[in-house]
MIMAR-257812 format. One record per residue: x, y, z of N, C-alpha, C, CB in turn. Coordinates in steps of 0.05 Angstrom, whole numbers, padded with zeros to 5 digits, always signed. Glycine has a CB too. Layout:
XYZXYZXYZXYZ
...
END
This chain:
+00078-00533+01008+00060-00554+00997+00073-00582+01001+00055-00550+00967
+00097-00588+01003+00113-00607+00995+00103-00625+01028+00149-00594+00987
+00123-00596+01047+00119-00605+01078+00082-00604+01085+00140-00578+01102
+00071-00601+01066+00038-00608+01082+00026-00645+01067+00006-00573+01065
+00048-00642+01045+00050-00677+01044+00056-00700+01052+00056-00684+01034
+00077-00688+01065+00097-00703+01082+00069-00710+01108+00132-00679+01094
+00065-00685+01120+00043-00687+01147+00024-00703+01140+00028-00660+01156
+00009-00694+01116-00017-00722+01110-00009-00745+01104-00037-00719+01085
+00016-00757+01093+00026-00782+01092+00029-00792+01116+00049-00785+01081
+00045-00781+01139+00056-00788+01166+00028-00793+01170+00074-00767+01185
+00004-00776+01175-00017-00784+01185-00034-00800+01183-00025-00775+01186
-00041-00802+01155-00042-00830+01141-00037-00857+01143-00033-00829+01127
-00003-00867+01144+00005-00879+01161-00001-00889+01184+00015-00872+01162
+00003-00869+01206-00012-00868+01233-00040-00885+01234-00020-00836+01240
-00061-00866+01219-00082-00882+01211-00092-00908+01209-00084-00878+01196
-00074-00923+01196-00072-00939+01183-00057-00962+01203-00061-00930+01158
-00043-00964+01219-00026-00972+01241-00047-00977+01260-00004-00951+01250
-00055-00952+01266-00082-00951+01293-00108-00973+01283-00101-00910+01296
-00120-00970+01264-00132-00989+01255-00129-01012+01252-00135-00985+01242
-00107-01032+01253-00081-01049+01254-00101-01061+01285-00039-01029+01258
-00088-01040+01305-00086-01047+01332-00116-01059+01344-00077-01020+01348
-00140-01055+01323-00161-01058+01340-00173-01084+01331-00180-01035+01338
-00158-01101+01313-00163-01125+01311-00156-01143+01331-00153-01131+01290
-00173-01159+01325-00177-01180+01361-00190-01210+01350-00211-01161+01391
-00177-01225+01358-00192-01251+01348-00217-01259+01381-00160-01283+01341
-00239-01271+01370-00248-01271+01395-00265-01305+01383-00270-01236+01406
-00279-01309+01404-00290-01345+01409-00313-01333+01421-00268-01371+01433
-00335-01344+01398-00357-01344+01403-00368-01370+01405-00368-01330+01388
-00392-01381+01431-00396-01400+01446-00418-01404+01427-00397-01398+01476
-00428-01429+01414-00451-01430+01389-00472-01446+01406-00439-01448+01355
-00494-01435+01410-00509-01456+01421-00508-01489+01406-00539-01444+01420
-00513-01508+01409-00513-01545+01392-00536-01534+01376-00522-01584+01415
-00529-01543+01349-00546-01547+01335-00572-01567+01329-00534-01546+01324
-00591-01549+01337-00623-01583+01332-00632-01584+01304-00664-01577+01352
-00623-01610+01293-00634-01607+01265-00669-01608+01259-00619-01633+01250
-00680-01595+01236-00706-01591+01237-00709-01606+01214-00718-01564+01239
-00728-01622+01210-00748-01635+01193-00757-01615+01162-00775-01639+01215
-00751-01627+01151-00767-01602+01123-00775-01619+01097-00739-01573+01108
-00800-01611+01091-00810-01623+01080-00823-01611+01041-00826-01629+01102
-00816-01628+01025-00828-01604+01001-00840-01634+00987-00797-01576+00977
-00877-01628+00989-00887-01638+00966-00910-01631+00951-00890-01660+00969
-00898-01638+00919-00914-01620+00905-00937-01637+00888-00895-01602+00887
-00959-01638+00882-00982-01651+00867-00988-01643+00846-01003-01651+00877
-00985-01662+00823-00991-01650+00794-01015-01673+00785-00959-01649+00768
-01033-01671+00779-01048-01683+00763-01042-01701+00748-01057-01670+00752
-01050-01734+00752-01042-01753+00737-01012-01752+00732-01057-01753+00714
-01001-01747+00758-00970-01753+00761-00966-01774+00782-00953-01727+00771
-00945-01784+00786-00947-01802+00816-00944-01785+00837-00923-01826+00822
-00948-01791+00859-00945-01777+00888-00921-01777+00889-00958-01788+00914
-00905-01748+00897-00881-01760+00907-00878-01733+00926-00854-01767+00883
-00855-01735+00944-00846-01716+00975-00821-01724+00979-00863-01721+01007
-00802-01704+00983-00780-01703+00994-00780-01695+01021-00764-01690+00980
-00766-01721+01046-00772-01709+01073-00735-01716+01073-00800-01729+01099
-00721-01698+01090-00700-01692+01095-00707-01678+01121-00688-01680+01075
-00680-01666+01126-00670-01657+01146-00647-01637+01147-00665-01675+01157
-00656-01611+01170-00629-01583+01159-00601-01600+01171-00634-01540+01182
-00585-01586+01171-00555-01591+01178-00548-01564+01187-00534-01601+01152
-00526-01570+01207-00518-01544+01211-00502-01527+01192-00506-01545+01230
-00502-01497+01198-00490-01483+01176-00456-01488+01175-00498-01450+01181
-00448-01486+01192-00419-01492+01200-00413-01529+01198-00415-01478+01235
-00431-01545+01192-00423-01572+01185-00407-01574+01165-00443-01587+01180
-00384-01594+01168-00372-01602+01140-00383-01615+01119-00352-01615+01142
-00382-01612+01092-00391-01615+01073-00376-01643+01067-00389-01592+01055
-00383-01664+01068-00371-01696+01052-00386-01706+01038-00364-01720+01066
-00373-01726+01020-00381-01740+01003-00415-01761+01008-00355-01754+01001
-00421-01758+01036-00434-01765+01042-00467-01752+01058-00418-01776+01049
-00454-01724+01049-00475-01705+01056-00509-01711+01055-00469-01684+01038
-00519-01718+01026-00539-01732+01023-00549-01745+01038-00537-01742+01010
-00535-01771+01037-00543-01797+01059-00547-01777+01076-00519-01824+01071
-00543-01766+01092-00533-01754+01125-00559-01739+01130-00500-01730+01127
-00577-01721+01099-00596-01705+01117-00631-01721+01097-00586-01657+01113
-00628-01741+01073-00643-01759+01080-00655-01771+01093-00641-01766+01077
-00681-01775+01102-00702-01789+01122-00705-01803+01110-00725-01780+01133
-00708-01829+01110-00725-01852+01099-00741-01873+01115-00709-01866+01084
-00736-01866+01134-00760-01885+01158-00787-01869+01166-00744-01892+01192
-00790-01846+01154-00817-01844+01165-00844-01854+01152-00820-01819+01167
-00874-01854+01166-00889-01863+01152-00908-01832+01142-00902-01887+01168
-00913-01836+01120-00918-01823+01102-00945-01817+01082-00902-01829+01094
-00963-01808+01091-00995-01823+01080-01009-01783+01068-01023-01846+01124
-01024-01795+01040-01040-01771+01028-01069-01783+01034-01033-01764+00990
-01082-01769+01044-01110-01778+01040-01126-01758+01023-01125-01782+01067
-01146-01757+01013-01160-01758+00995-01197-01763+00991-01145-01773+00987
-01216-01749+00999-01237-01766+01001-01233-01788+01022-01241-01778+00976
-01239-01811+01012-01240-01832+01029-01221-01854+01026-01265-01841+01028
-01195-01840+01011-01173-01854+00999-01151-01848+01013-01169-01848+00972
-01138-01871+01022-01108-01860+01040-01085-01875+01025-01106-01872+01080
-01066-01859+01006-01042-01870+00991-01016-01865+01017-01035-01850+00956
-01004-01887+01024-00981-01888+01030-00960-01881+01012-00978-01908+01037
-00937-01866+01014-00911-01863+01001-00894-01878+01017-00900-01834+00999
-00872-01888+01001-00860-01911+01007-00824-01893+01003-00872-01941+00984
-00803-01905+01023-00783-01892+01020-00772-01910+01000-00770-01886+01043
-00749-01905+00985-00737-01922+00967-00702-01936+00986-00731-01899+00933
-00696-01918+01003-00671-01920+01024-00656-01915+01003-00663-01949+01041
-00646-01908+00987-00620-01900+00967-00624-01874+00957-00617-01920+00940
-00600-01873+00941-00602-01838+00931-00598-01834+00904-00579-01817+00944
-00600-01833+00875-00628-01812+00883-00651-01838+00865-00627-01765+00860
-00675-01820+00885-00700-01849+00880-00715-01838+00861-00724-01860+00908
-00726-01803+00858-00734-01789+00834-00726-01772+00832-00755-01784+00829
-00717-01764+00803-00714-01731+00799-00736-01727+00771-00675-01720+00792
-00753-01712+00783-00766-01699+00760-00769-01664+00758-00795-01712+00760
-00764-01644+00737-00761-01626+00733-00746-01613+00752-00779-01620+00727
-00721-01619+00752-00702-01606+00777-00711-01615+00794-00699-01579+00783
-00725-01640+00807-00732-01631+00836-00733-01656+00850-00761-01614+00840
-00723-01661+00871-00711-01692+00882-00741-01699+00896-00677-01692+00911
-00740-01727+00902-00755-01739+00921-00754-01767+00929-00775-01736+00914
-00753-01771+00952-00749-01796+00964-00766-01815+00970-00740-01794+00981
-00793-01801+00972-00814-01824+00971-00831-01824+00952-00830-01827+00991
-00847-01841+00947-00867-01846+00923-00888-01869+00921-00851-01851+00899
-00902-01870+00912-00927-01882+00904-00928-01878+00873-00952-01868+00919
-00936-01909+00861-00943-01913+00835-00970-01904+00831-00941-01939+00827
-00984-01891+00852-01012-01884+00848-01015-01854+00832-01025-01884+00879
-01030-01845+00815-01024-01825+00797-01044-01804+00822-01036-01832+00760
-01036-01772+00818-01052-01764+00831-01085-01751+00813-01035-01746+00847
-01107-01755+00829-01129-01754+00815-01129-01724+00807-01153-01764+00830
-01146-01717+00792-01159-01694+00781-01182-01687+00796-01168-01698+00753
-01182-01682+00823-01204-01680+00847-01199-01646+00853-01195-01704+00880
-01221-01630+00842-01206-01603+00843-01211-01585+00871-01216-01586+00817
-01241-01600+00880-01255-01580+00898-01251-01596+00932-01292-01575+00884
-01229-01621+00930-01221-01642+00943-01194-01627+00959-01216-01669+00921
-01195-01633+00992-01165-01632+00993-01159-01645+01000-01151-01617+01001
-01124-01643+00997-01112-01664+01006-01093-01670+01021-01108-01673+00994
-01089-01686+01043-01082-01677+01072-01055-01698+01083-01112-01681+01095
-01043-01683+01085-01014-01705+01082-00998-01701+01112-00986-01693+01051
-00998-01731+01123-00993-01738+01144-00960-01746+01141-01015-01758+01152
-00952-01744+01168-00924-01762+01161-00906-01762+01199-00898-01737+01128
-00901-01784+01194-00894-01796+01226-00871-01806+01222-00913-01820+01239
-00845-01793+01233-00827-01800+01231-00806-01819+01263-00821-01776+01219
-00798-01840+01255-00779-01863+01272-00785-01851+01299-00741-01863+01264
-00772-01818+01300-00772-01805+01331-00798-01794+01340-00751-01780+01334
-00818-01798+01331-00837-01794+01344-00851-01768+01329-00828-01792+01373
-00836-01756+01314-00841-01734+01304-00874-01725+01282-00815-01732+01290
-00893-01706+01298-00904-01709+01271-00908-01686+01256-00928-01720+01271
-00918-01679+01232-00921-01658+01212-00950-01667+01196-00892-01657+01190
-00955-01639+01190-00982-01639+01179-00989-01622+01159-00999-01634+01197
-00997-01623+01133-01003-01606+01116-01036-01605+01095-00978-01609+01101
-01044-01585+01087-01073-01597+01067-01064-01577+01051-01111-01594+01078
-01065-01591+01024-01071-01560+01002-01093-01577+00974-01027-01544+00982
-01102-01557+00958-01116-01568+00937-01104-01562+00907-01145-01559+00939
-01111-01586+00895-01111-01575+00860-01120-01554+00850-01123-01590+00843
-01109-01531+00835-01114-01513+00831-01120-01516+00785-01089-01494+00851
-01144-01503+00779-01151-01503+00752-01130-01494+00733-01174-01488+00749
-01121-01501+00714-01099-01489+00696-01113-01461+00676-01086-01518+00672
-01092-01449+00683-01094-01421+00672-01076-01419+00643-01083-01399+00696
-01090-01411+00626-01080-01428+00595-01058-01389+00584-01126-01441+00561
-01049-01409+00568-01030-01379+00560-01045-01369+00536-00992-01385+00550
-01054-01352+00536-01064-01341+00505-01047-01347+00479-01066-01307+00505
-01029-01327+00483-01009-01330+00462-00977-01315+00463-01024-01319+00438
-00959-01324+00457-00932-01318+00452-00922-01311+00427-00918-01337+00458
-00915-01282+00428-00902-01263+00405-00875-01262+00402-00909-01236+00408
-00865-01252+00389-00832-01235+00386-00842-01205+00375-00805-01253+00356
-00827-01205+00388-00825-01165+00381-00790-01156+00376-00838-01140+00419
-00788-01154+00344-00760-01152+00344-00761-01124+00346-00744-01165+00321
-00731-01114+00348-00711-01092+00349-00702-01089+00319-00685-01099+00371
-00683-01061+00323-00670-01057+00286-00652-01077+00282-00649-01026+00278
-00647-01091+00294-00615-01109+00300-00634-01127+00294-00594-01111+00333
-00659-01136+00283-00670-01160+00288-00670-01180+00301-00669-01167+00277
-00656-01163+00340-00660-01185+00355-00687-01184+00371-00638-01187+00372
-00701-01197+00381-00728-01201+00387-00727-01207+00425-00742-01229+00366
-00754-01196+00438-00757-01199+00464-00780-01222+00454-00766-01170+00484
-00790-01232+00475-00825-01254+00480-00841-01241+00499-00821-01291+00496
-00856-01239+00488-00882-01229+00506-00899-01247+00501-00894-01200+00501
-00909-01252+00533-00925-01280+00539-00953-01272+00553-00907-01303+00561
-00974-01283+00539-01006-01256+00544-01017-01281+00558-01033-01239+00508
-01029-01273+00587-01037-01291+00603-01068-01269+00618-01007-01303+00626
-01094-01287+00616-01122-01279+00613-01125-01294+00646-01142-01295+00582
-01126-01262+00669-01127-01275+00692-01151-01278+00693-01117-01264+00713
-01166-01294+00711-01184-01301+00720-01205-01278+00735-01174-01319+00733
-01228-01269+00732-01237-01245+00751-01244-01256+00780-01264-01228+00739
-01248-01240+00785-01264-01253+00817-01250-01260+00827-01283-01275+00821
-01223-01268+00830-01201-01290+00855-01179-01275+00857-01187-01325+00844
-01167-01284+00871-01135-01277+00875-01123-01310+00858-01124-01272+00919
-01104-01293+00843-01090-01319+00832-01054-01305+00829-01109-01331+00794
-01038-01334+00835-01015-01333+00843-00999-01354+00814-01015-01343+00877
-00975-01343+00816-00964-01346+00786-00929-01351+00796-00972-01311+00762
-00924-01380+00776-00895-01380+00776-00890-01382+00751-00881-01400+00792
-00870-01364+00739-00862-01354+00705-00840-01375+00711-00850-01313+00692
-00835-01385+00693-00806-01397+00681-00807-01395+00657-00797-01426+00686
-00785-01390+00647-00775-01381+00616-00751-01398+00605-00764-01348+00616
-00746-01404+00581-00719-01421+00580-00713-01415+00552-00720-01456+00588
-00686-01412+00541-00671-01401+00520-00670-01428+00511-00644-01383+00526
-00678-01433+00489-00670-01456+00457-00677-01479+00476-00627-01459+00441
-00663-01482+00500-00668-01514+00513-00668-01504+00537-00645-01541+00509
-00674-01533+00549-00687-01538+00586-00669-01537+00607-00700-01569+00593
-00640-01525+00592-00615-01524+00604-00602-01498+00611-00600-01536+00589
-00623-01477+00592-00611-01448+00601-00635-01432+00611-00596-01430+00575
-00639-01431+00626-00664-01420+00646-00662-01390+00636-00658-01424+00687
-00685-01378+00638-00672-01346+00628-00689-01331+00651-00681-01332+00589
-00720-01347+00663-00733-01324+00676-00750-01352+00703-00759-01300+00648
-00744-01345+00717-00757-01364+00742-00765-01343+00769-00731-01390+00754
-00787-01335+00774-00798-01323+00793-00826-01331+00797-00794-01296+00790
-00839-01317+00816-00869-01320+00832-00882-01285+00824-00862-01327+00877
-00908-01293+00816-00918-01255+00819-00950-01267+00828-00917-01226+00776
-00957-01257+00840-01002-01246+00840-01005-01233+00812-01017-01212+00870
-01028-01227+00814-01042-01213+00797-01052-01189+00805-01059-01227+00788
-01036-01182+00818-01025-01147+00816-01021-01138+00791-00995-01141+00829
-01007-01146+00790-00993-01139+00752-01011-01136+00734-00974-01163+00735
-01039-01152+00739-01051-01150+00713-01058-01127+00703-01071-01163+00710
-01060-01123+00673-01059-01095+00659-01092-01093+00643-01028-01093+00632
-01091-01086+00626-01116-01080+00610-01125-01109+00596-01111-01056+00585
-01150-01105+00601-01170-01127+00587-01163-01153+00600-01165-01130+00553
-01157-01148+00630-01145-01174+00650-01130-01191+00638-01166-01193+00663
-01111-01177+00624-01095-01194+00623-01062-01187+00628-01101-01203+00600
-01045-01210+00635-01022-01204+00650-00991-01219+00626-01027-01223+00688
-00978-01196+00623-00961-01190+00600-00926-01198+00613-00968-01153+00591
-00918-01226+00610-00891-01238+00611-00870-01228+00590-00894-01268+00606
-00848-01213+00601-00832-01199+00579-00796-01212+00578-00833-01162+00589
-00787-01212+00562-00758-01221+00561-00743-01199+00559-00751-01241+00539
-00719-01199+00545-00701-01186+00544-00699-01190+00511-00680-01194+00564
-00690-01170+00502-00683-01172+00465-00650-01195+00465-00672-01126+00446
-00658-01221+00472-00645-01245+00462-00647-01262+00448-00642-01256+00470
-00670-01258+00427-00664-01281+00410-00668-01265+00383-00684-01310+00415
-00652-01289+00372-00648-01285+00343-00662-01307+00331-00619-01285+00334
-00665-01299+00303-00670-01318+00288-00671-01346+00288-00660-01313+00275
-00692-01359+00287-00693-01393+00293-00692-01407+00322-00667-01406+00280
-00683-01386+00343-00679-01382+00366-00710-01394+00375-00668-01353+00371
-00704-01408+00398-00731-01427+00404-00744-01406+00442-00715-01475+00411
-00759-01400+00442-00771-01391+00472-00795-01413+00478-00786-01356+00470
-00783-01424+00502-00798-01446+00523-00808-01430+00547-00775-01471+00535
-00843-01435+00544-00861-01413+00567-00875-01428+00577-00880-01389+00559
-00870-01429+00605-00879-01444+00623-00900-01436+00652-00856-01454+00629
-00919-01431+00656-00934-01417+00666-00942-01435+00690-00953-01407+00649
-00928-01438+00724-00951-01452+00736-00972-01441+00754-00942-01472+00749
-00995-01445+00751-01029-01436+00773-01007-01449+00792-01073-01456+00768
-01011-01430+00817-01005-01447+00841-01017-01432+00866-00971-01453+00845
-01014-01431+00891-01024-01425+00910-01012-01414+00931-01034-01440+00915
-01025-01397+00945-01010-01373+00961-00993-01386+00976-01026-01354+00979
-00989-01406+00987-00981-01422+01004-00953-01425+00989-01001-01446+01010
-00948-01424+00968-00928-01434+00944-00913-01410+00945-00941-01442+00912
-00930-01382+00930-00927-01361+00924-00911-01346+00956-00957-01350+00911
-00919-01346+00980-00909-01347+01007-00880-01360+01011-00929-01362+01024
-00877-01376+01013-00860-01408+01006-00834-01398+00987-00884-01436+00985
-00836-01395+00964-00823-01385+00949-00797-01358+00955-00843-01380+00935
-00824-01338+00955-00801-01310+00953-00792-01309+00980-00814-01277+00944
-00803-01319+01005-00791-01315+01025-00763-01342+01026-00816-01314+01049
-00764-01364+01010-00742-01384+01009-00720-01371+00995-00749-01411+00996
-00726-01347+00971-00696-01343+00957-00695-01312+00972-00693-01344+00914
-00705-01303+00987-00697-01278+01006-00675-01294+01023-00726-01262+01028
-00687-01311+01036-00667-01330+01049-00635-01337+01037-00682-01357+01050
-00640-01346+01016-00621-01352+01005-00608-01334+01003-00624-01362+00987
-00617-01306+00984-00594-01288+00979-00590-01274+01004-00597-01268+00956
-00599-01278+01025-00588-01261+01053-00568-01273+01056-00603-01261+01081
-00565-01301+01059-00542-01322+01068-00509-01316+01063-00548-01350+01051
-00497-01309+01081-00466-01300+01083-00469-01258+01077-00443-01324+01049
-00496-01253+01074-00492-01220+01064-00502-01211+01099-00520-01206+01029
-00471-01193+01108-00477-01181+01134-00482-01154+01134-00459-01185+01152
-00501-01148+01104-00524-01118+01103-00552-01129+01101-00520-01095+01073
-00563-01156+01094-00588-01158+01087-00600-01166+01110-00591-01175+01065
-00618-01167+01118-00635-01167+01134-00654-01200+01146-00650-01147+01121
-00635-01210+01165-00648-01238+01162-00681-01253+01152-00644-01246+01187
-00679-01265+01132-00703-01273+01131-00714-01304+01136-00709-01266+01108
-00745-01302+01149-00759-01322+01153-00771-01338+01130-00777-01315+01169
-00776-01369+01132-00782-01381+01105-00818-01382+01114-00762-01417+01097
-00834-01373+01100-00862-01372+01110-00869-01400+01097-00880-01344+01099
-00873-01421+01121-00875-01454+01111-00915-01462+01117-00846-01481+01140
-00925-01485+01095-00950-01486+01102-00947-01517+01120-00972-01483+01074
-00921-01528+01129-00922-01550+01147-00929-01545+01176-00898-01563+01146
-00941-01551+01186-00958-01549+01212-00935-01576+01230-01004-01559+01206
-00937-01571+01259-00921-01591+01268-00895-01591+01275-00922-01606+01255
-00877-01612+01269-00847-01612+01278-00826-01603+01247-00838-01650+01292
-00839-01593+01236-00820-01591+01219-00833-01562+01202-00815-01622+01201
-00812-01555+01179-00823-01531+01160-00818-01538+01120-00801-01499+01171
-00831-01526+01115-00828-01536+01083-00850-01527+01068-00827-01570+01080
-00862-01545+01045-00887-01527+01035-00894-01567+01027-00882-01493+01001
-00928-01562+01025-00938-01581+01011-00966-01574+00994-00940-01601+01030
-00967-01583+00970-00981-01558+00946-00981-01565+00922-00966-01530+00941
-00995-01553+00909-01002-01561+00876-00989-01543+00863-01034-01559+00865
-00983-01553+00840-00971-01543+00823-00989-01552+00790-00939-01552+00828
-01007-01539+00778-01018-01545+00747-01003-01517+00732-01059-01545+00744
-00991-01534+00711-00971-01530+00686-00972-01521+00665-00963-01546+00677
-00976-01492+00649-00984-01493+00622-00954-01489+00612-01008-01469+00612
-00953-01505+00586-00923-01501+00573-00930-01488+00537-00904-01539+00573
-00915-01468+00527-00918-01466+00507-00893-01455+00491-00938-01453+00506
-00875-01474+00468-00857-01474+00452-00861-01459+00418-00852-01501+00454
-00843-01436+00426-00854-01416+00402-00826-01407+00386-00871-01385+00416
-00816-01410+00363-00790-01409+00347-00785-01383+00339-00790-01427+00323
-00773-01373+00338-00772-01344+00325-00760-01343+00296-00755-01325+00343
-00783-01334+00284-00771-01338+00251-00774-01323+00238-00779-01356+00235
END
């Protein structure tokens, strides 16, 4: 027994040596990188117009203090039309010009956007190099939340269940966000259809048994559009593929037409703040 340890160690070893030997540094030739245009803007009802136009970087670029500046656009021209209405967005040239609900943007218009539902609206944009991009999407009707429960446990800690009355007749597309006590601890952010919906058409938002007592649940429901719903899960497939060499590269499914990719789209908001007591 002793001398059949000795043999699987030695071989082991061996093993382990040979494996050693088949490392190789090698130089791979990278095609130049062409940076692409990308564009994200979103329309809320009696909000101002606003669009973030930037630009990718390469993956292997160094990261400086000056990154921002570097994939910012601010010379292009930039126009929503509307009916028979054409709003220019205007760049601000500095950083940062808006941030509203997490979400940057560099150009803007003091013009609010209308409540035009059956209207689209078609967003042009011409950038310094000649570049152009093209997008249309419409305001979509707000889909109201019925109501928000707690359902406690023996521990008297409680889940939220959030009752949402789909619409018949359509396909309708859905982004949940959820947030613990405040607007700072996110608990649930995804995209679903209305697949899901269950009995009496209606579609049932669930948490996790986290809150306790006095404990505040923030439910945030946005109507949005396939184009969004597309846009979305194929952008964080992307993401979580990024540096994983088992996942399966993914494409970002964009509704920008033209020299560039991104999404441009409505977003209507239902919010509802419920305490657990």
């Amino acid at each position: 027994m002793f001398k059949q340890a000795i043999f699987w160690s030695v071989l082991f070893m061996f093993f382990l040596s040979a494996c050693g030997s088949l490392e190789k540094e090698i130089t791979v030739d990278l095609p130049e990188y062409e940076k692409q245009y990308i564009v994200e803007g979103y329309l809320e009802a009696n909000k101002p117009f606003r669009l973030l136009l930037t630009h990718s970087s390469g993956y292997f670029d160094a990261i400086t203090e000056s990154v921002i500046d570097d994939v910012l656009v601010n010379d292009a021209l930039v126009t929503i039309s509307y009916g028979e209405t054409v709003d220019t967005l205007h760049p601000n040239g500095g950083f940062p010009l808006y941030i509203e609900d997490d979400k940057l943007f560099n150009y803007g218009s003091e013009n609010m956007v209308p409540e035009l539902y059956n209207t689209p609206f078609d967003l042009n944009i011409e950038t310094a190099d000649g570049k152009k991009m093209w997008a249309s999407t419409q305001l979509l009707p707000a889909i109201s939340i019925d109501s928000v429960t707690f359902r406690k446990n023996a521990d008297s800690m409680a889940l939220v269940l959030t009752y949402v009355s789909d619409p018949v007749n359509e396909a309708n597309f859905y982004r949940r966000m959820a947030y613990f006590n405040n607007m700072d601890s996110l608990e649930q952010d995804f995209v679903t259809d209305d697949a899901v919906v269950g009995e009496k058409n209606q579609i049932v938002f669930g948490t996790a048994y986290n809150y306790a007592p006095n404990d505040t649940a923030i439910n945030i429901l946005y109507h949005i559009t396939q184009d969004y719903y597309d846009y979305f899960r194929t952008m964080q497939s992307a993401v979580s593929s990024n540096g994983n060499p088992f996942a399966i590269p993914s494409s970002i499914i964009s509704n920008i037409q033209g020299d560039g990719i991104g999404i441009f789209t409505s977003l209507t908001k239902t919010e509802v703040i419920k305490v657990y007591e």
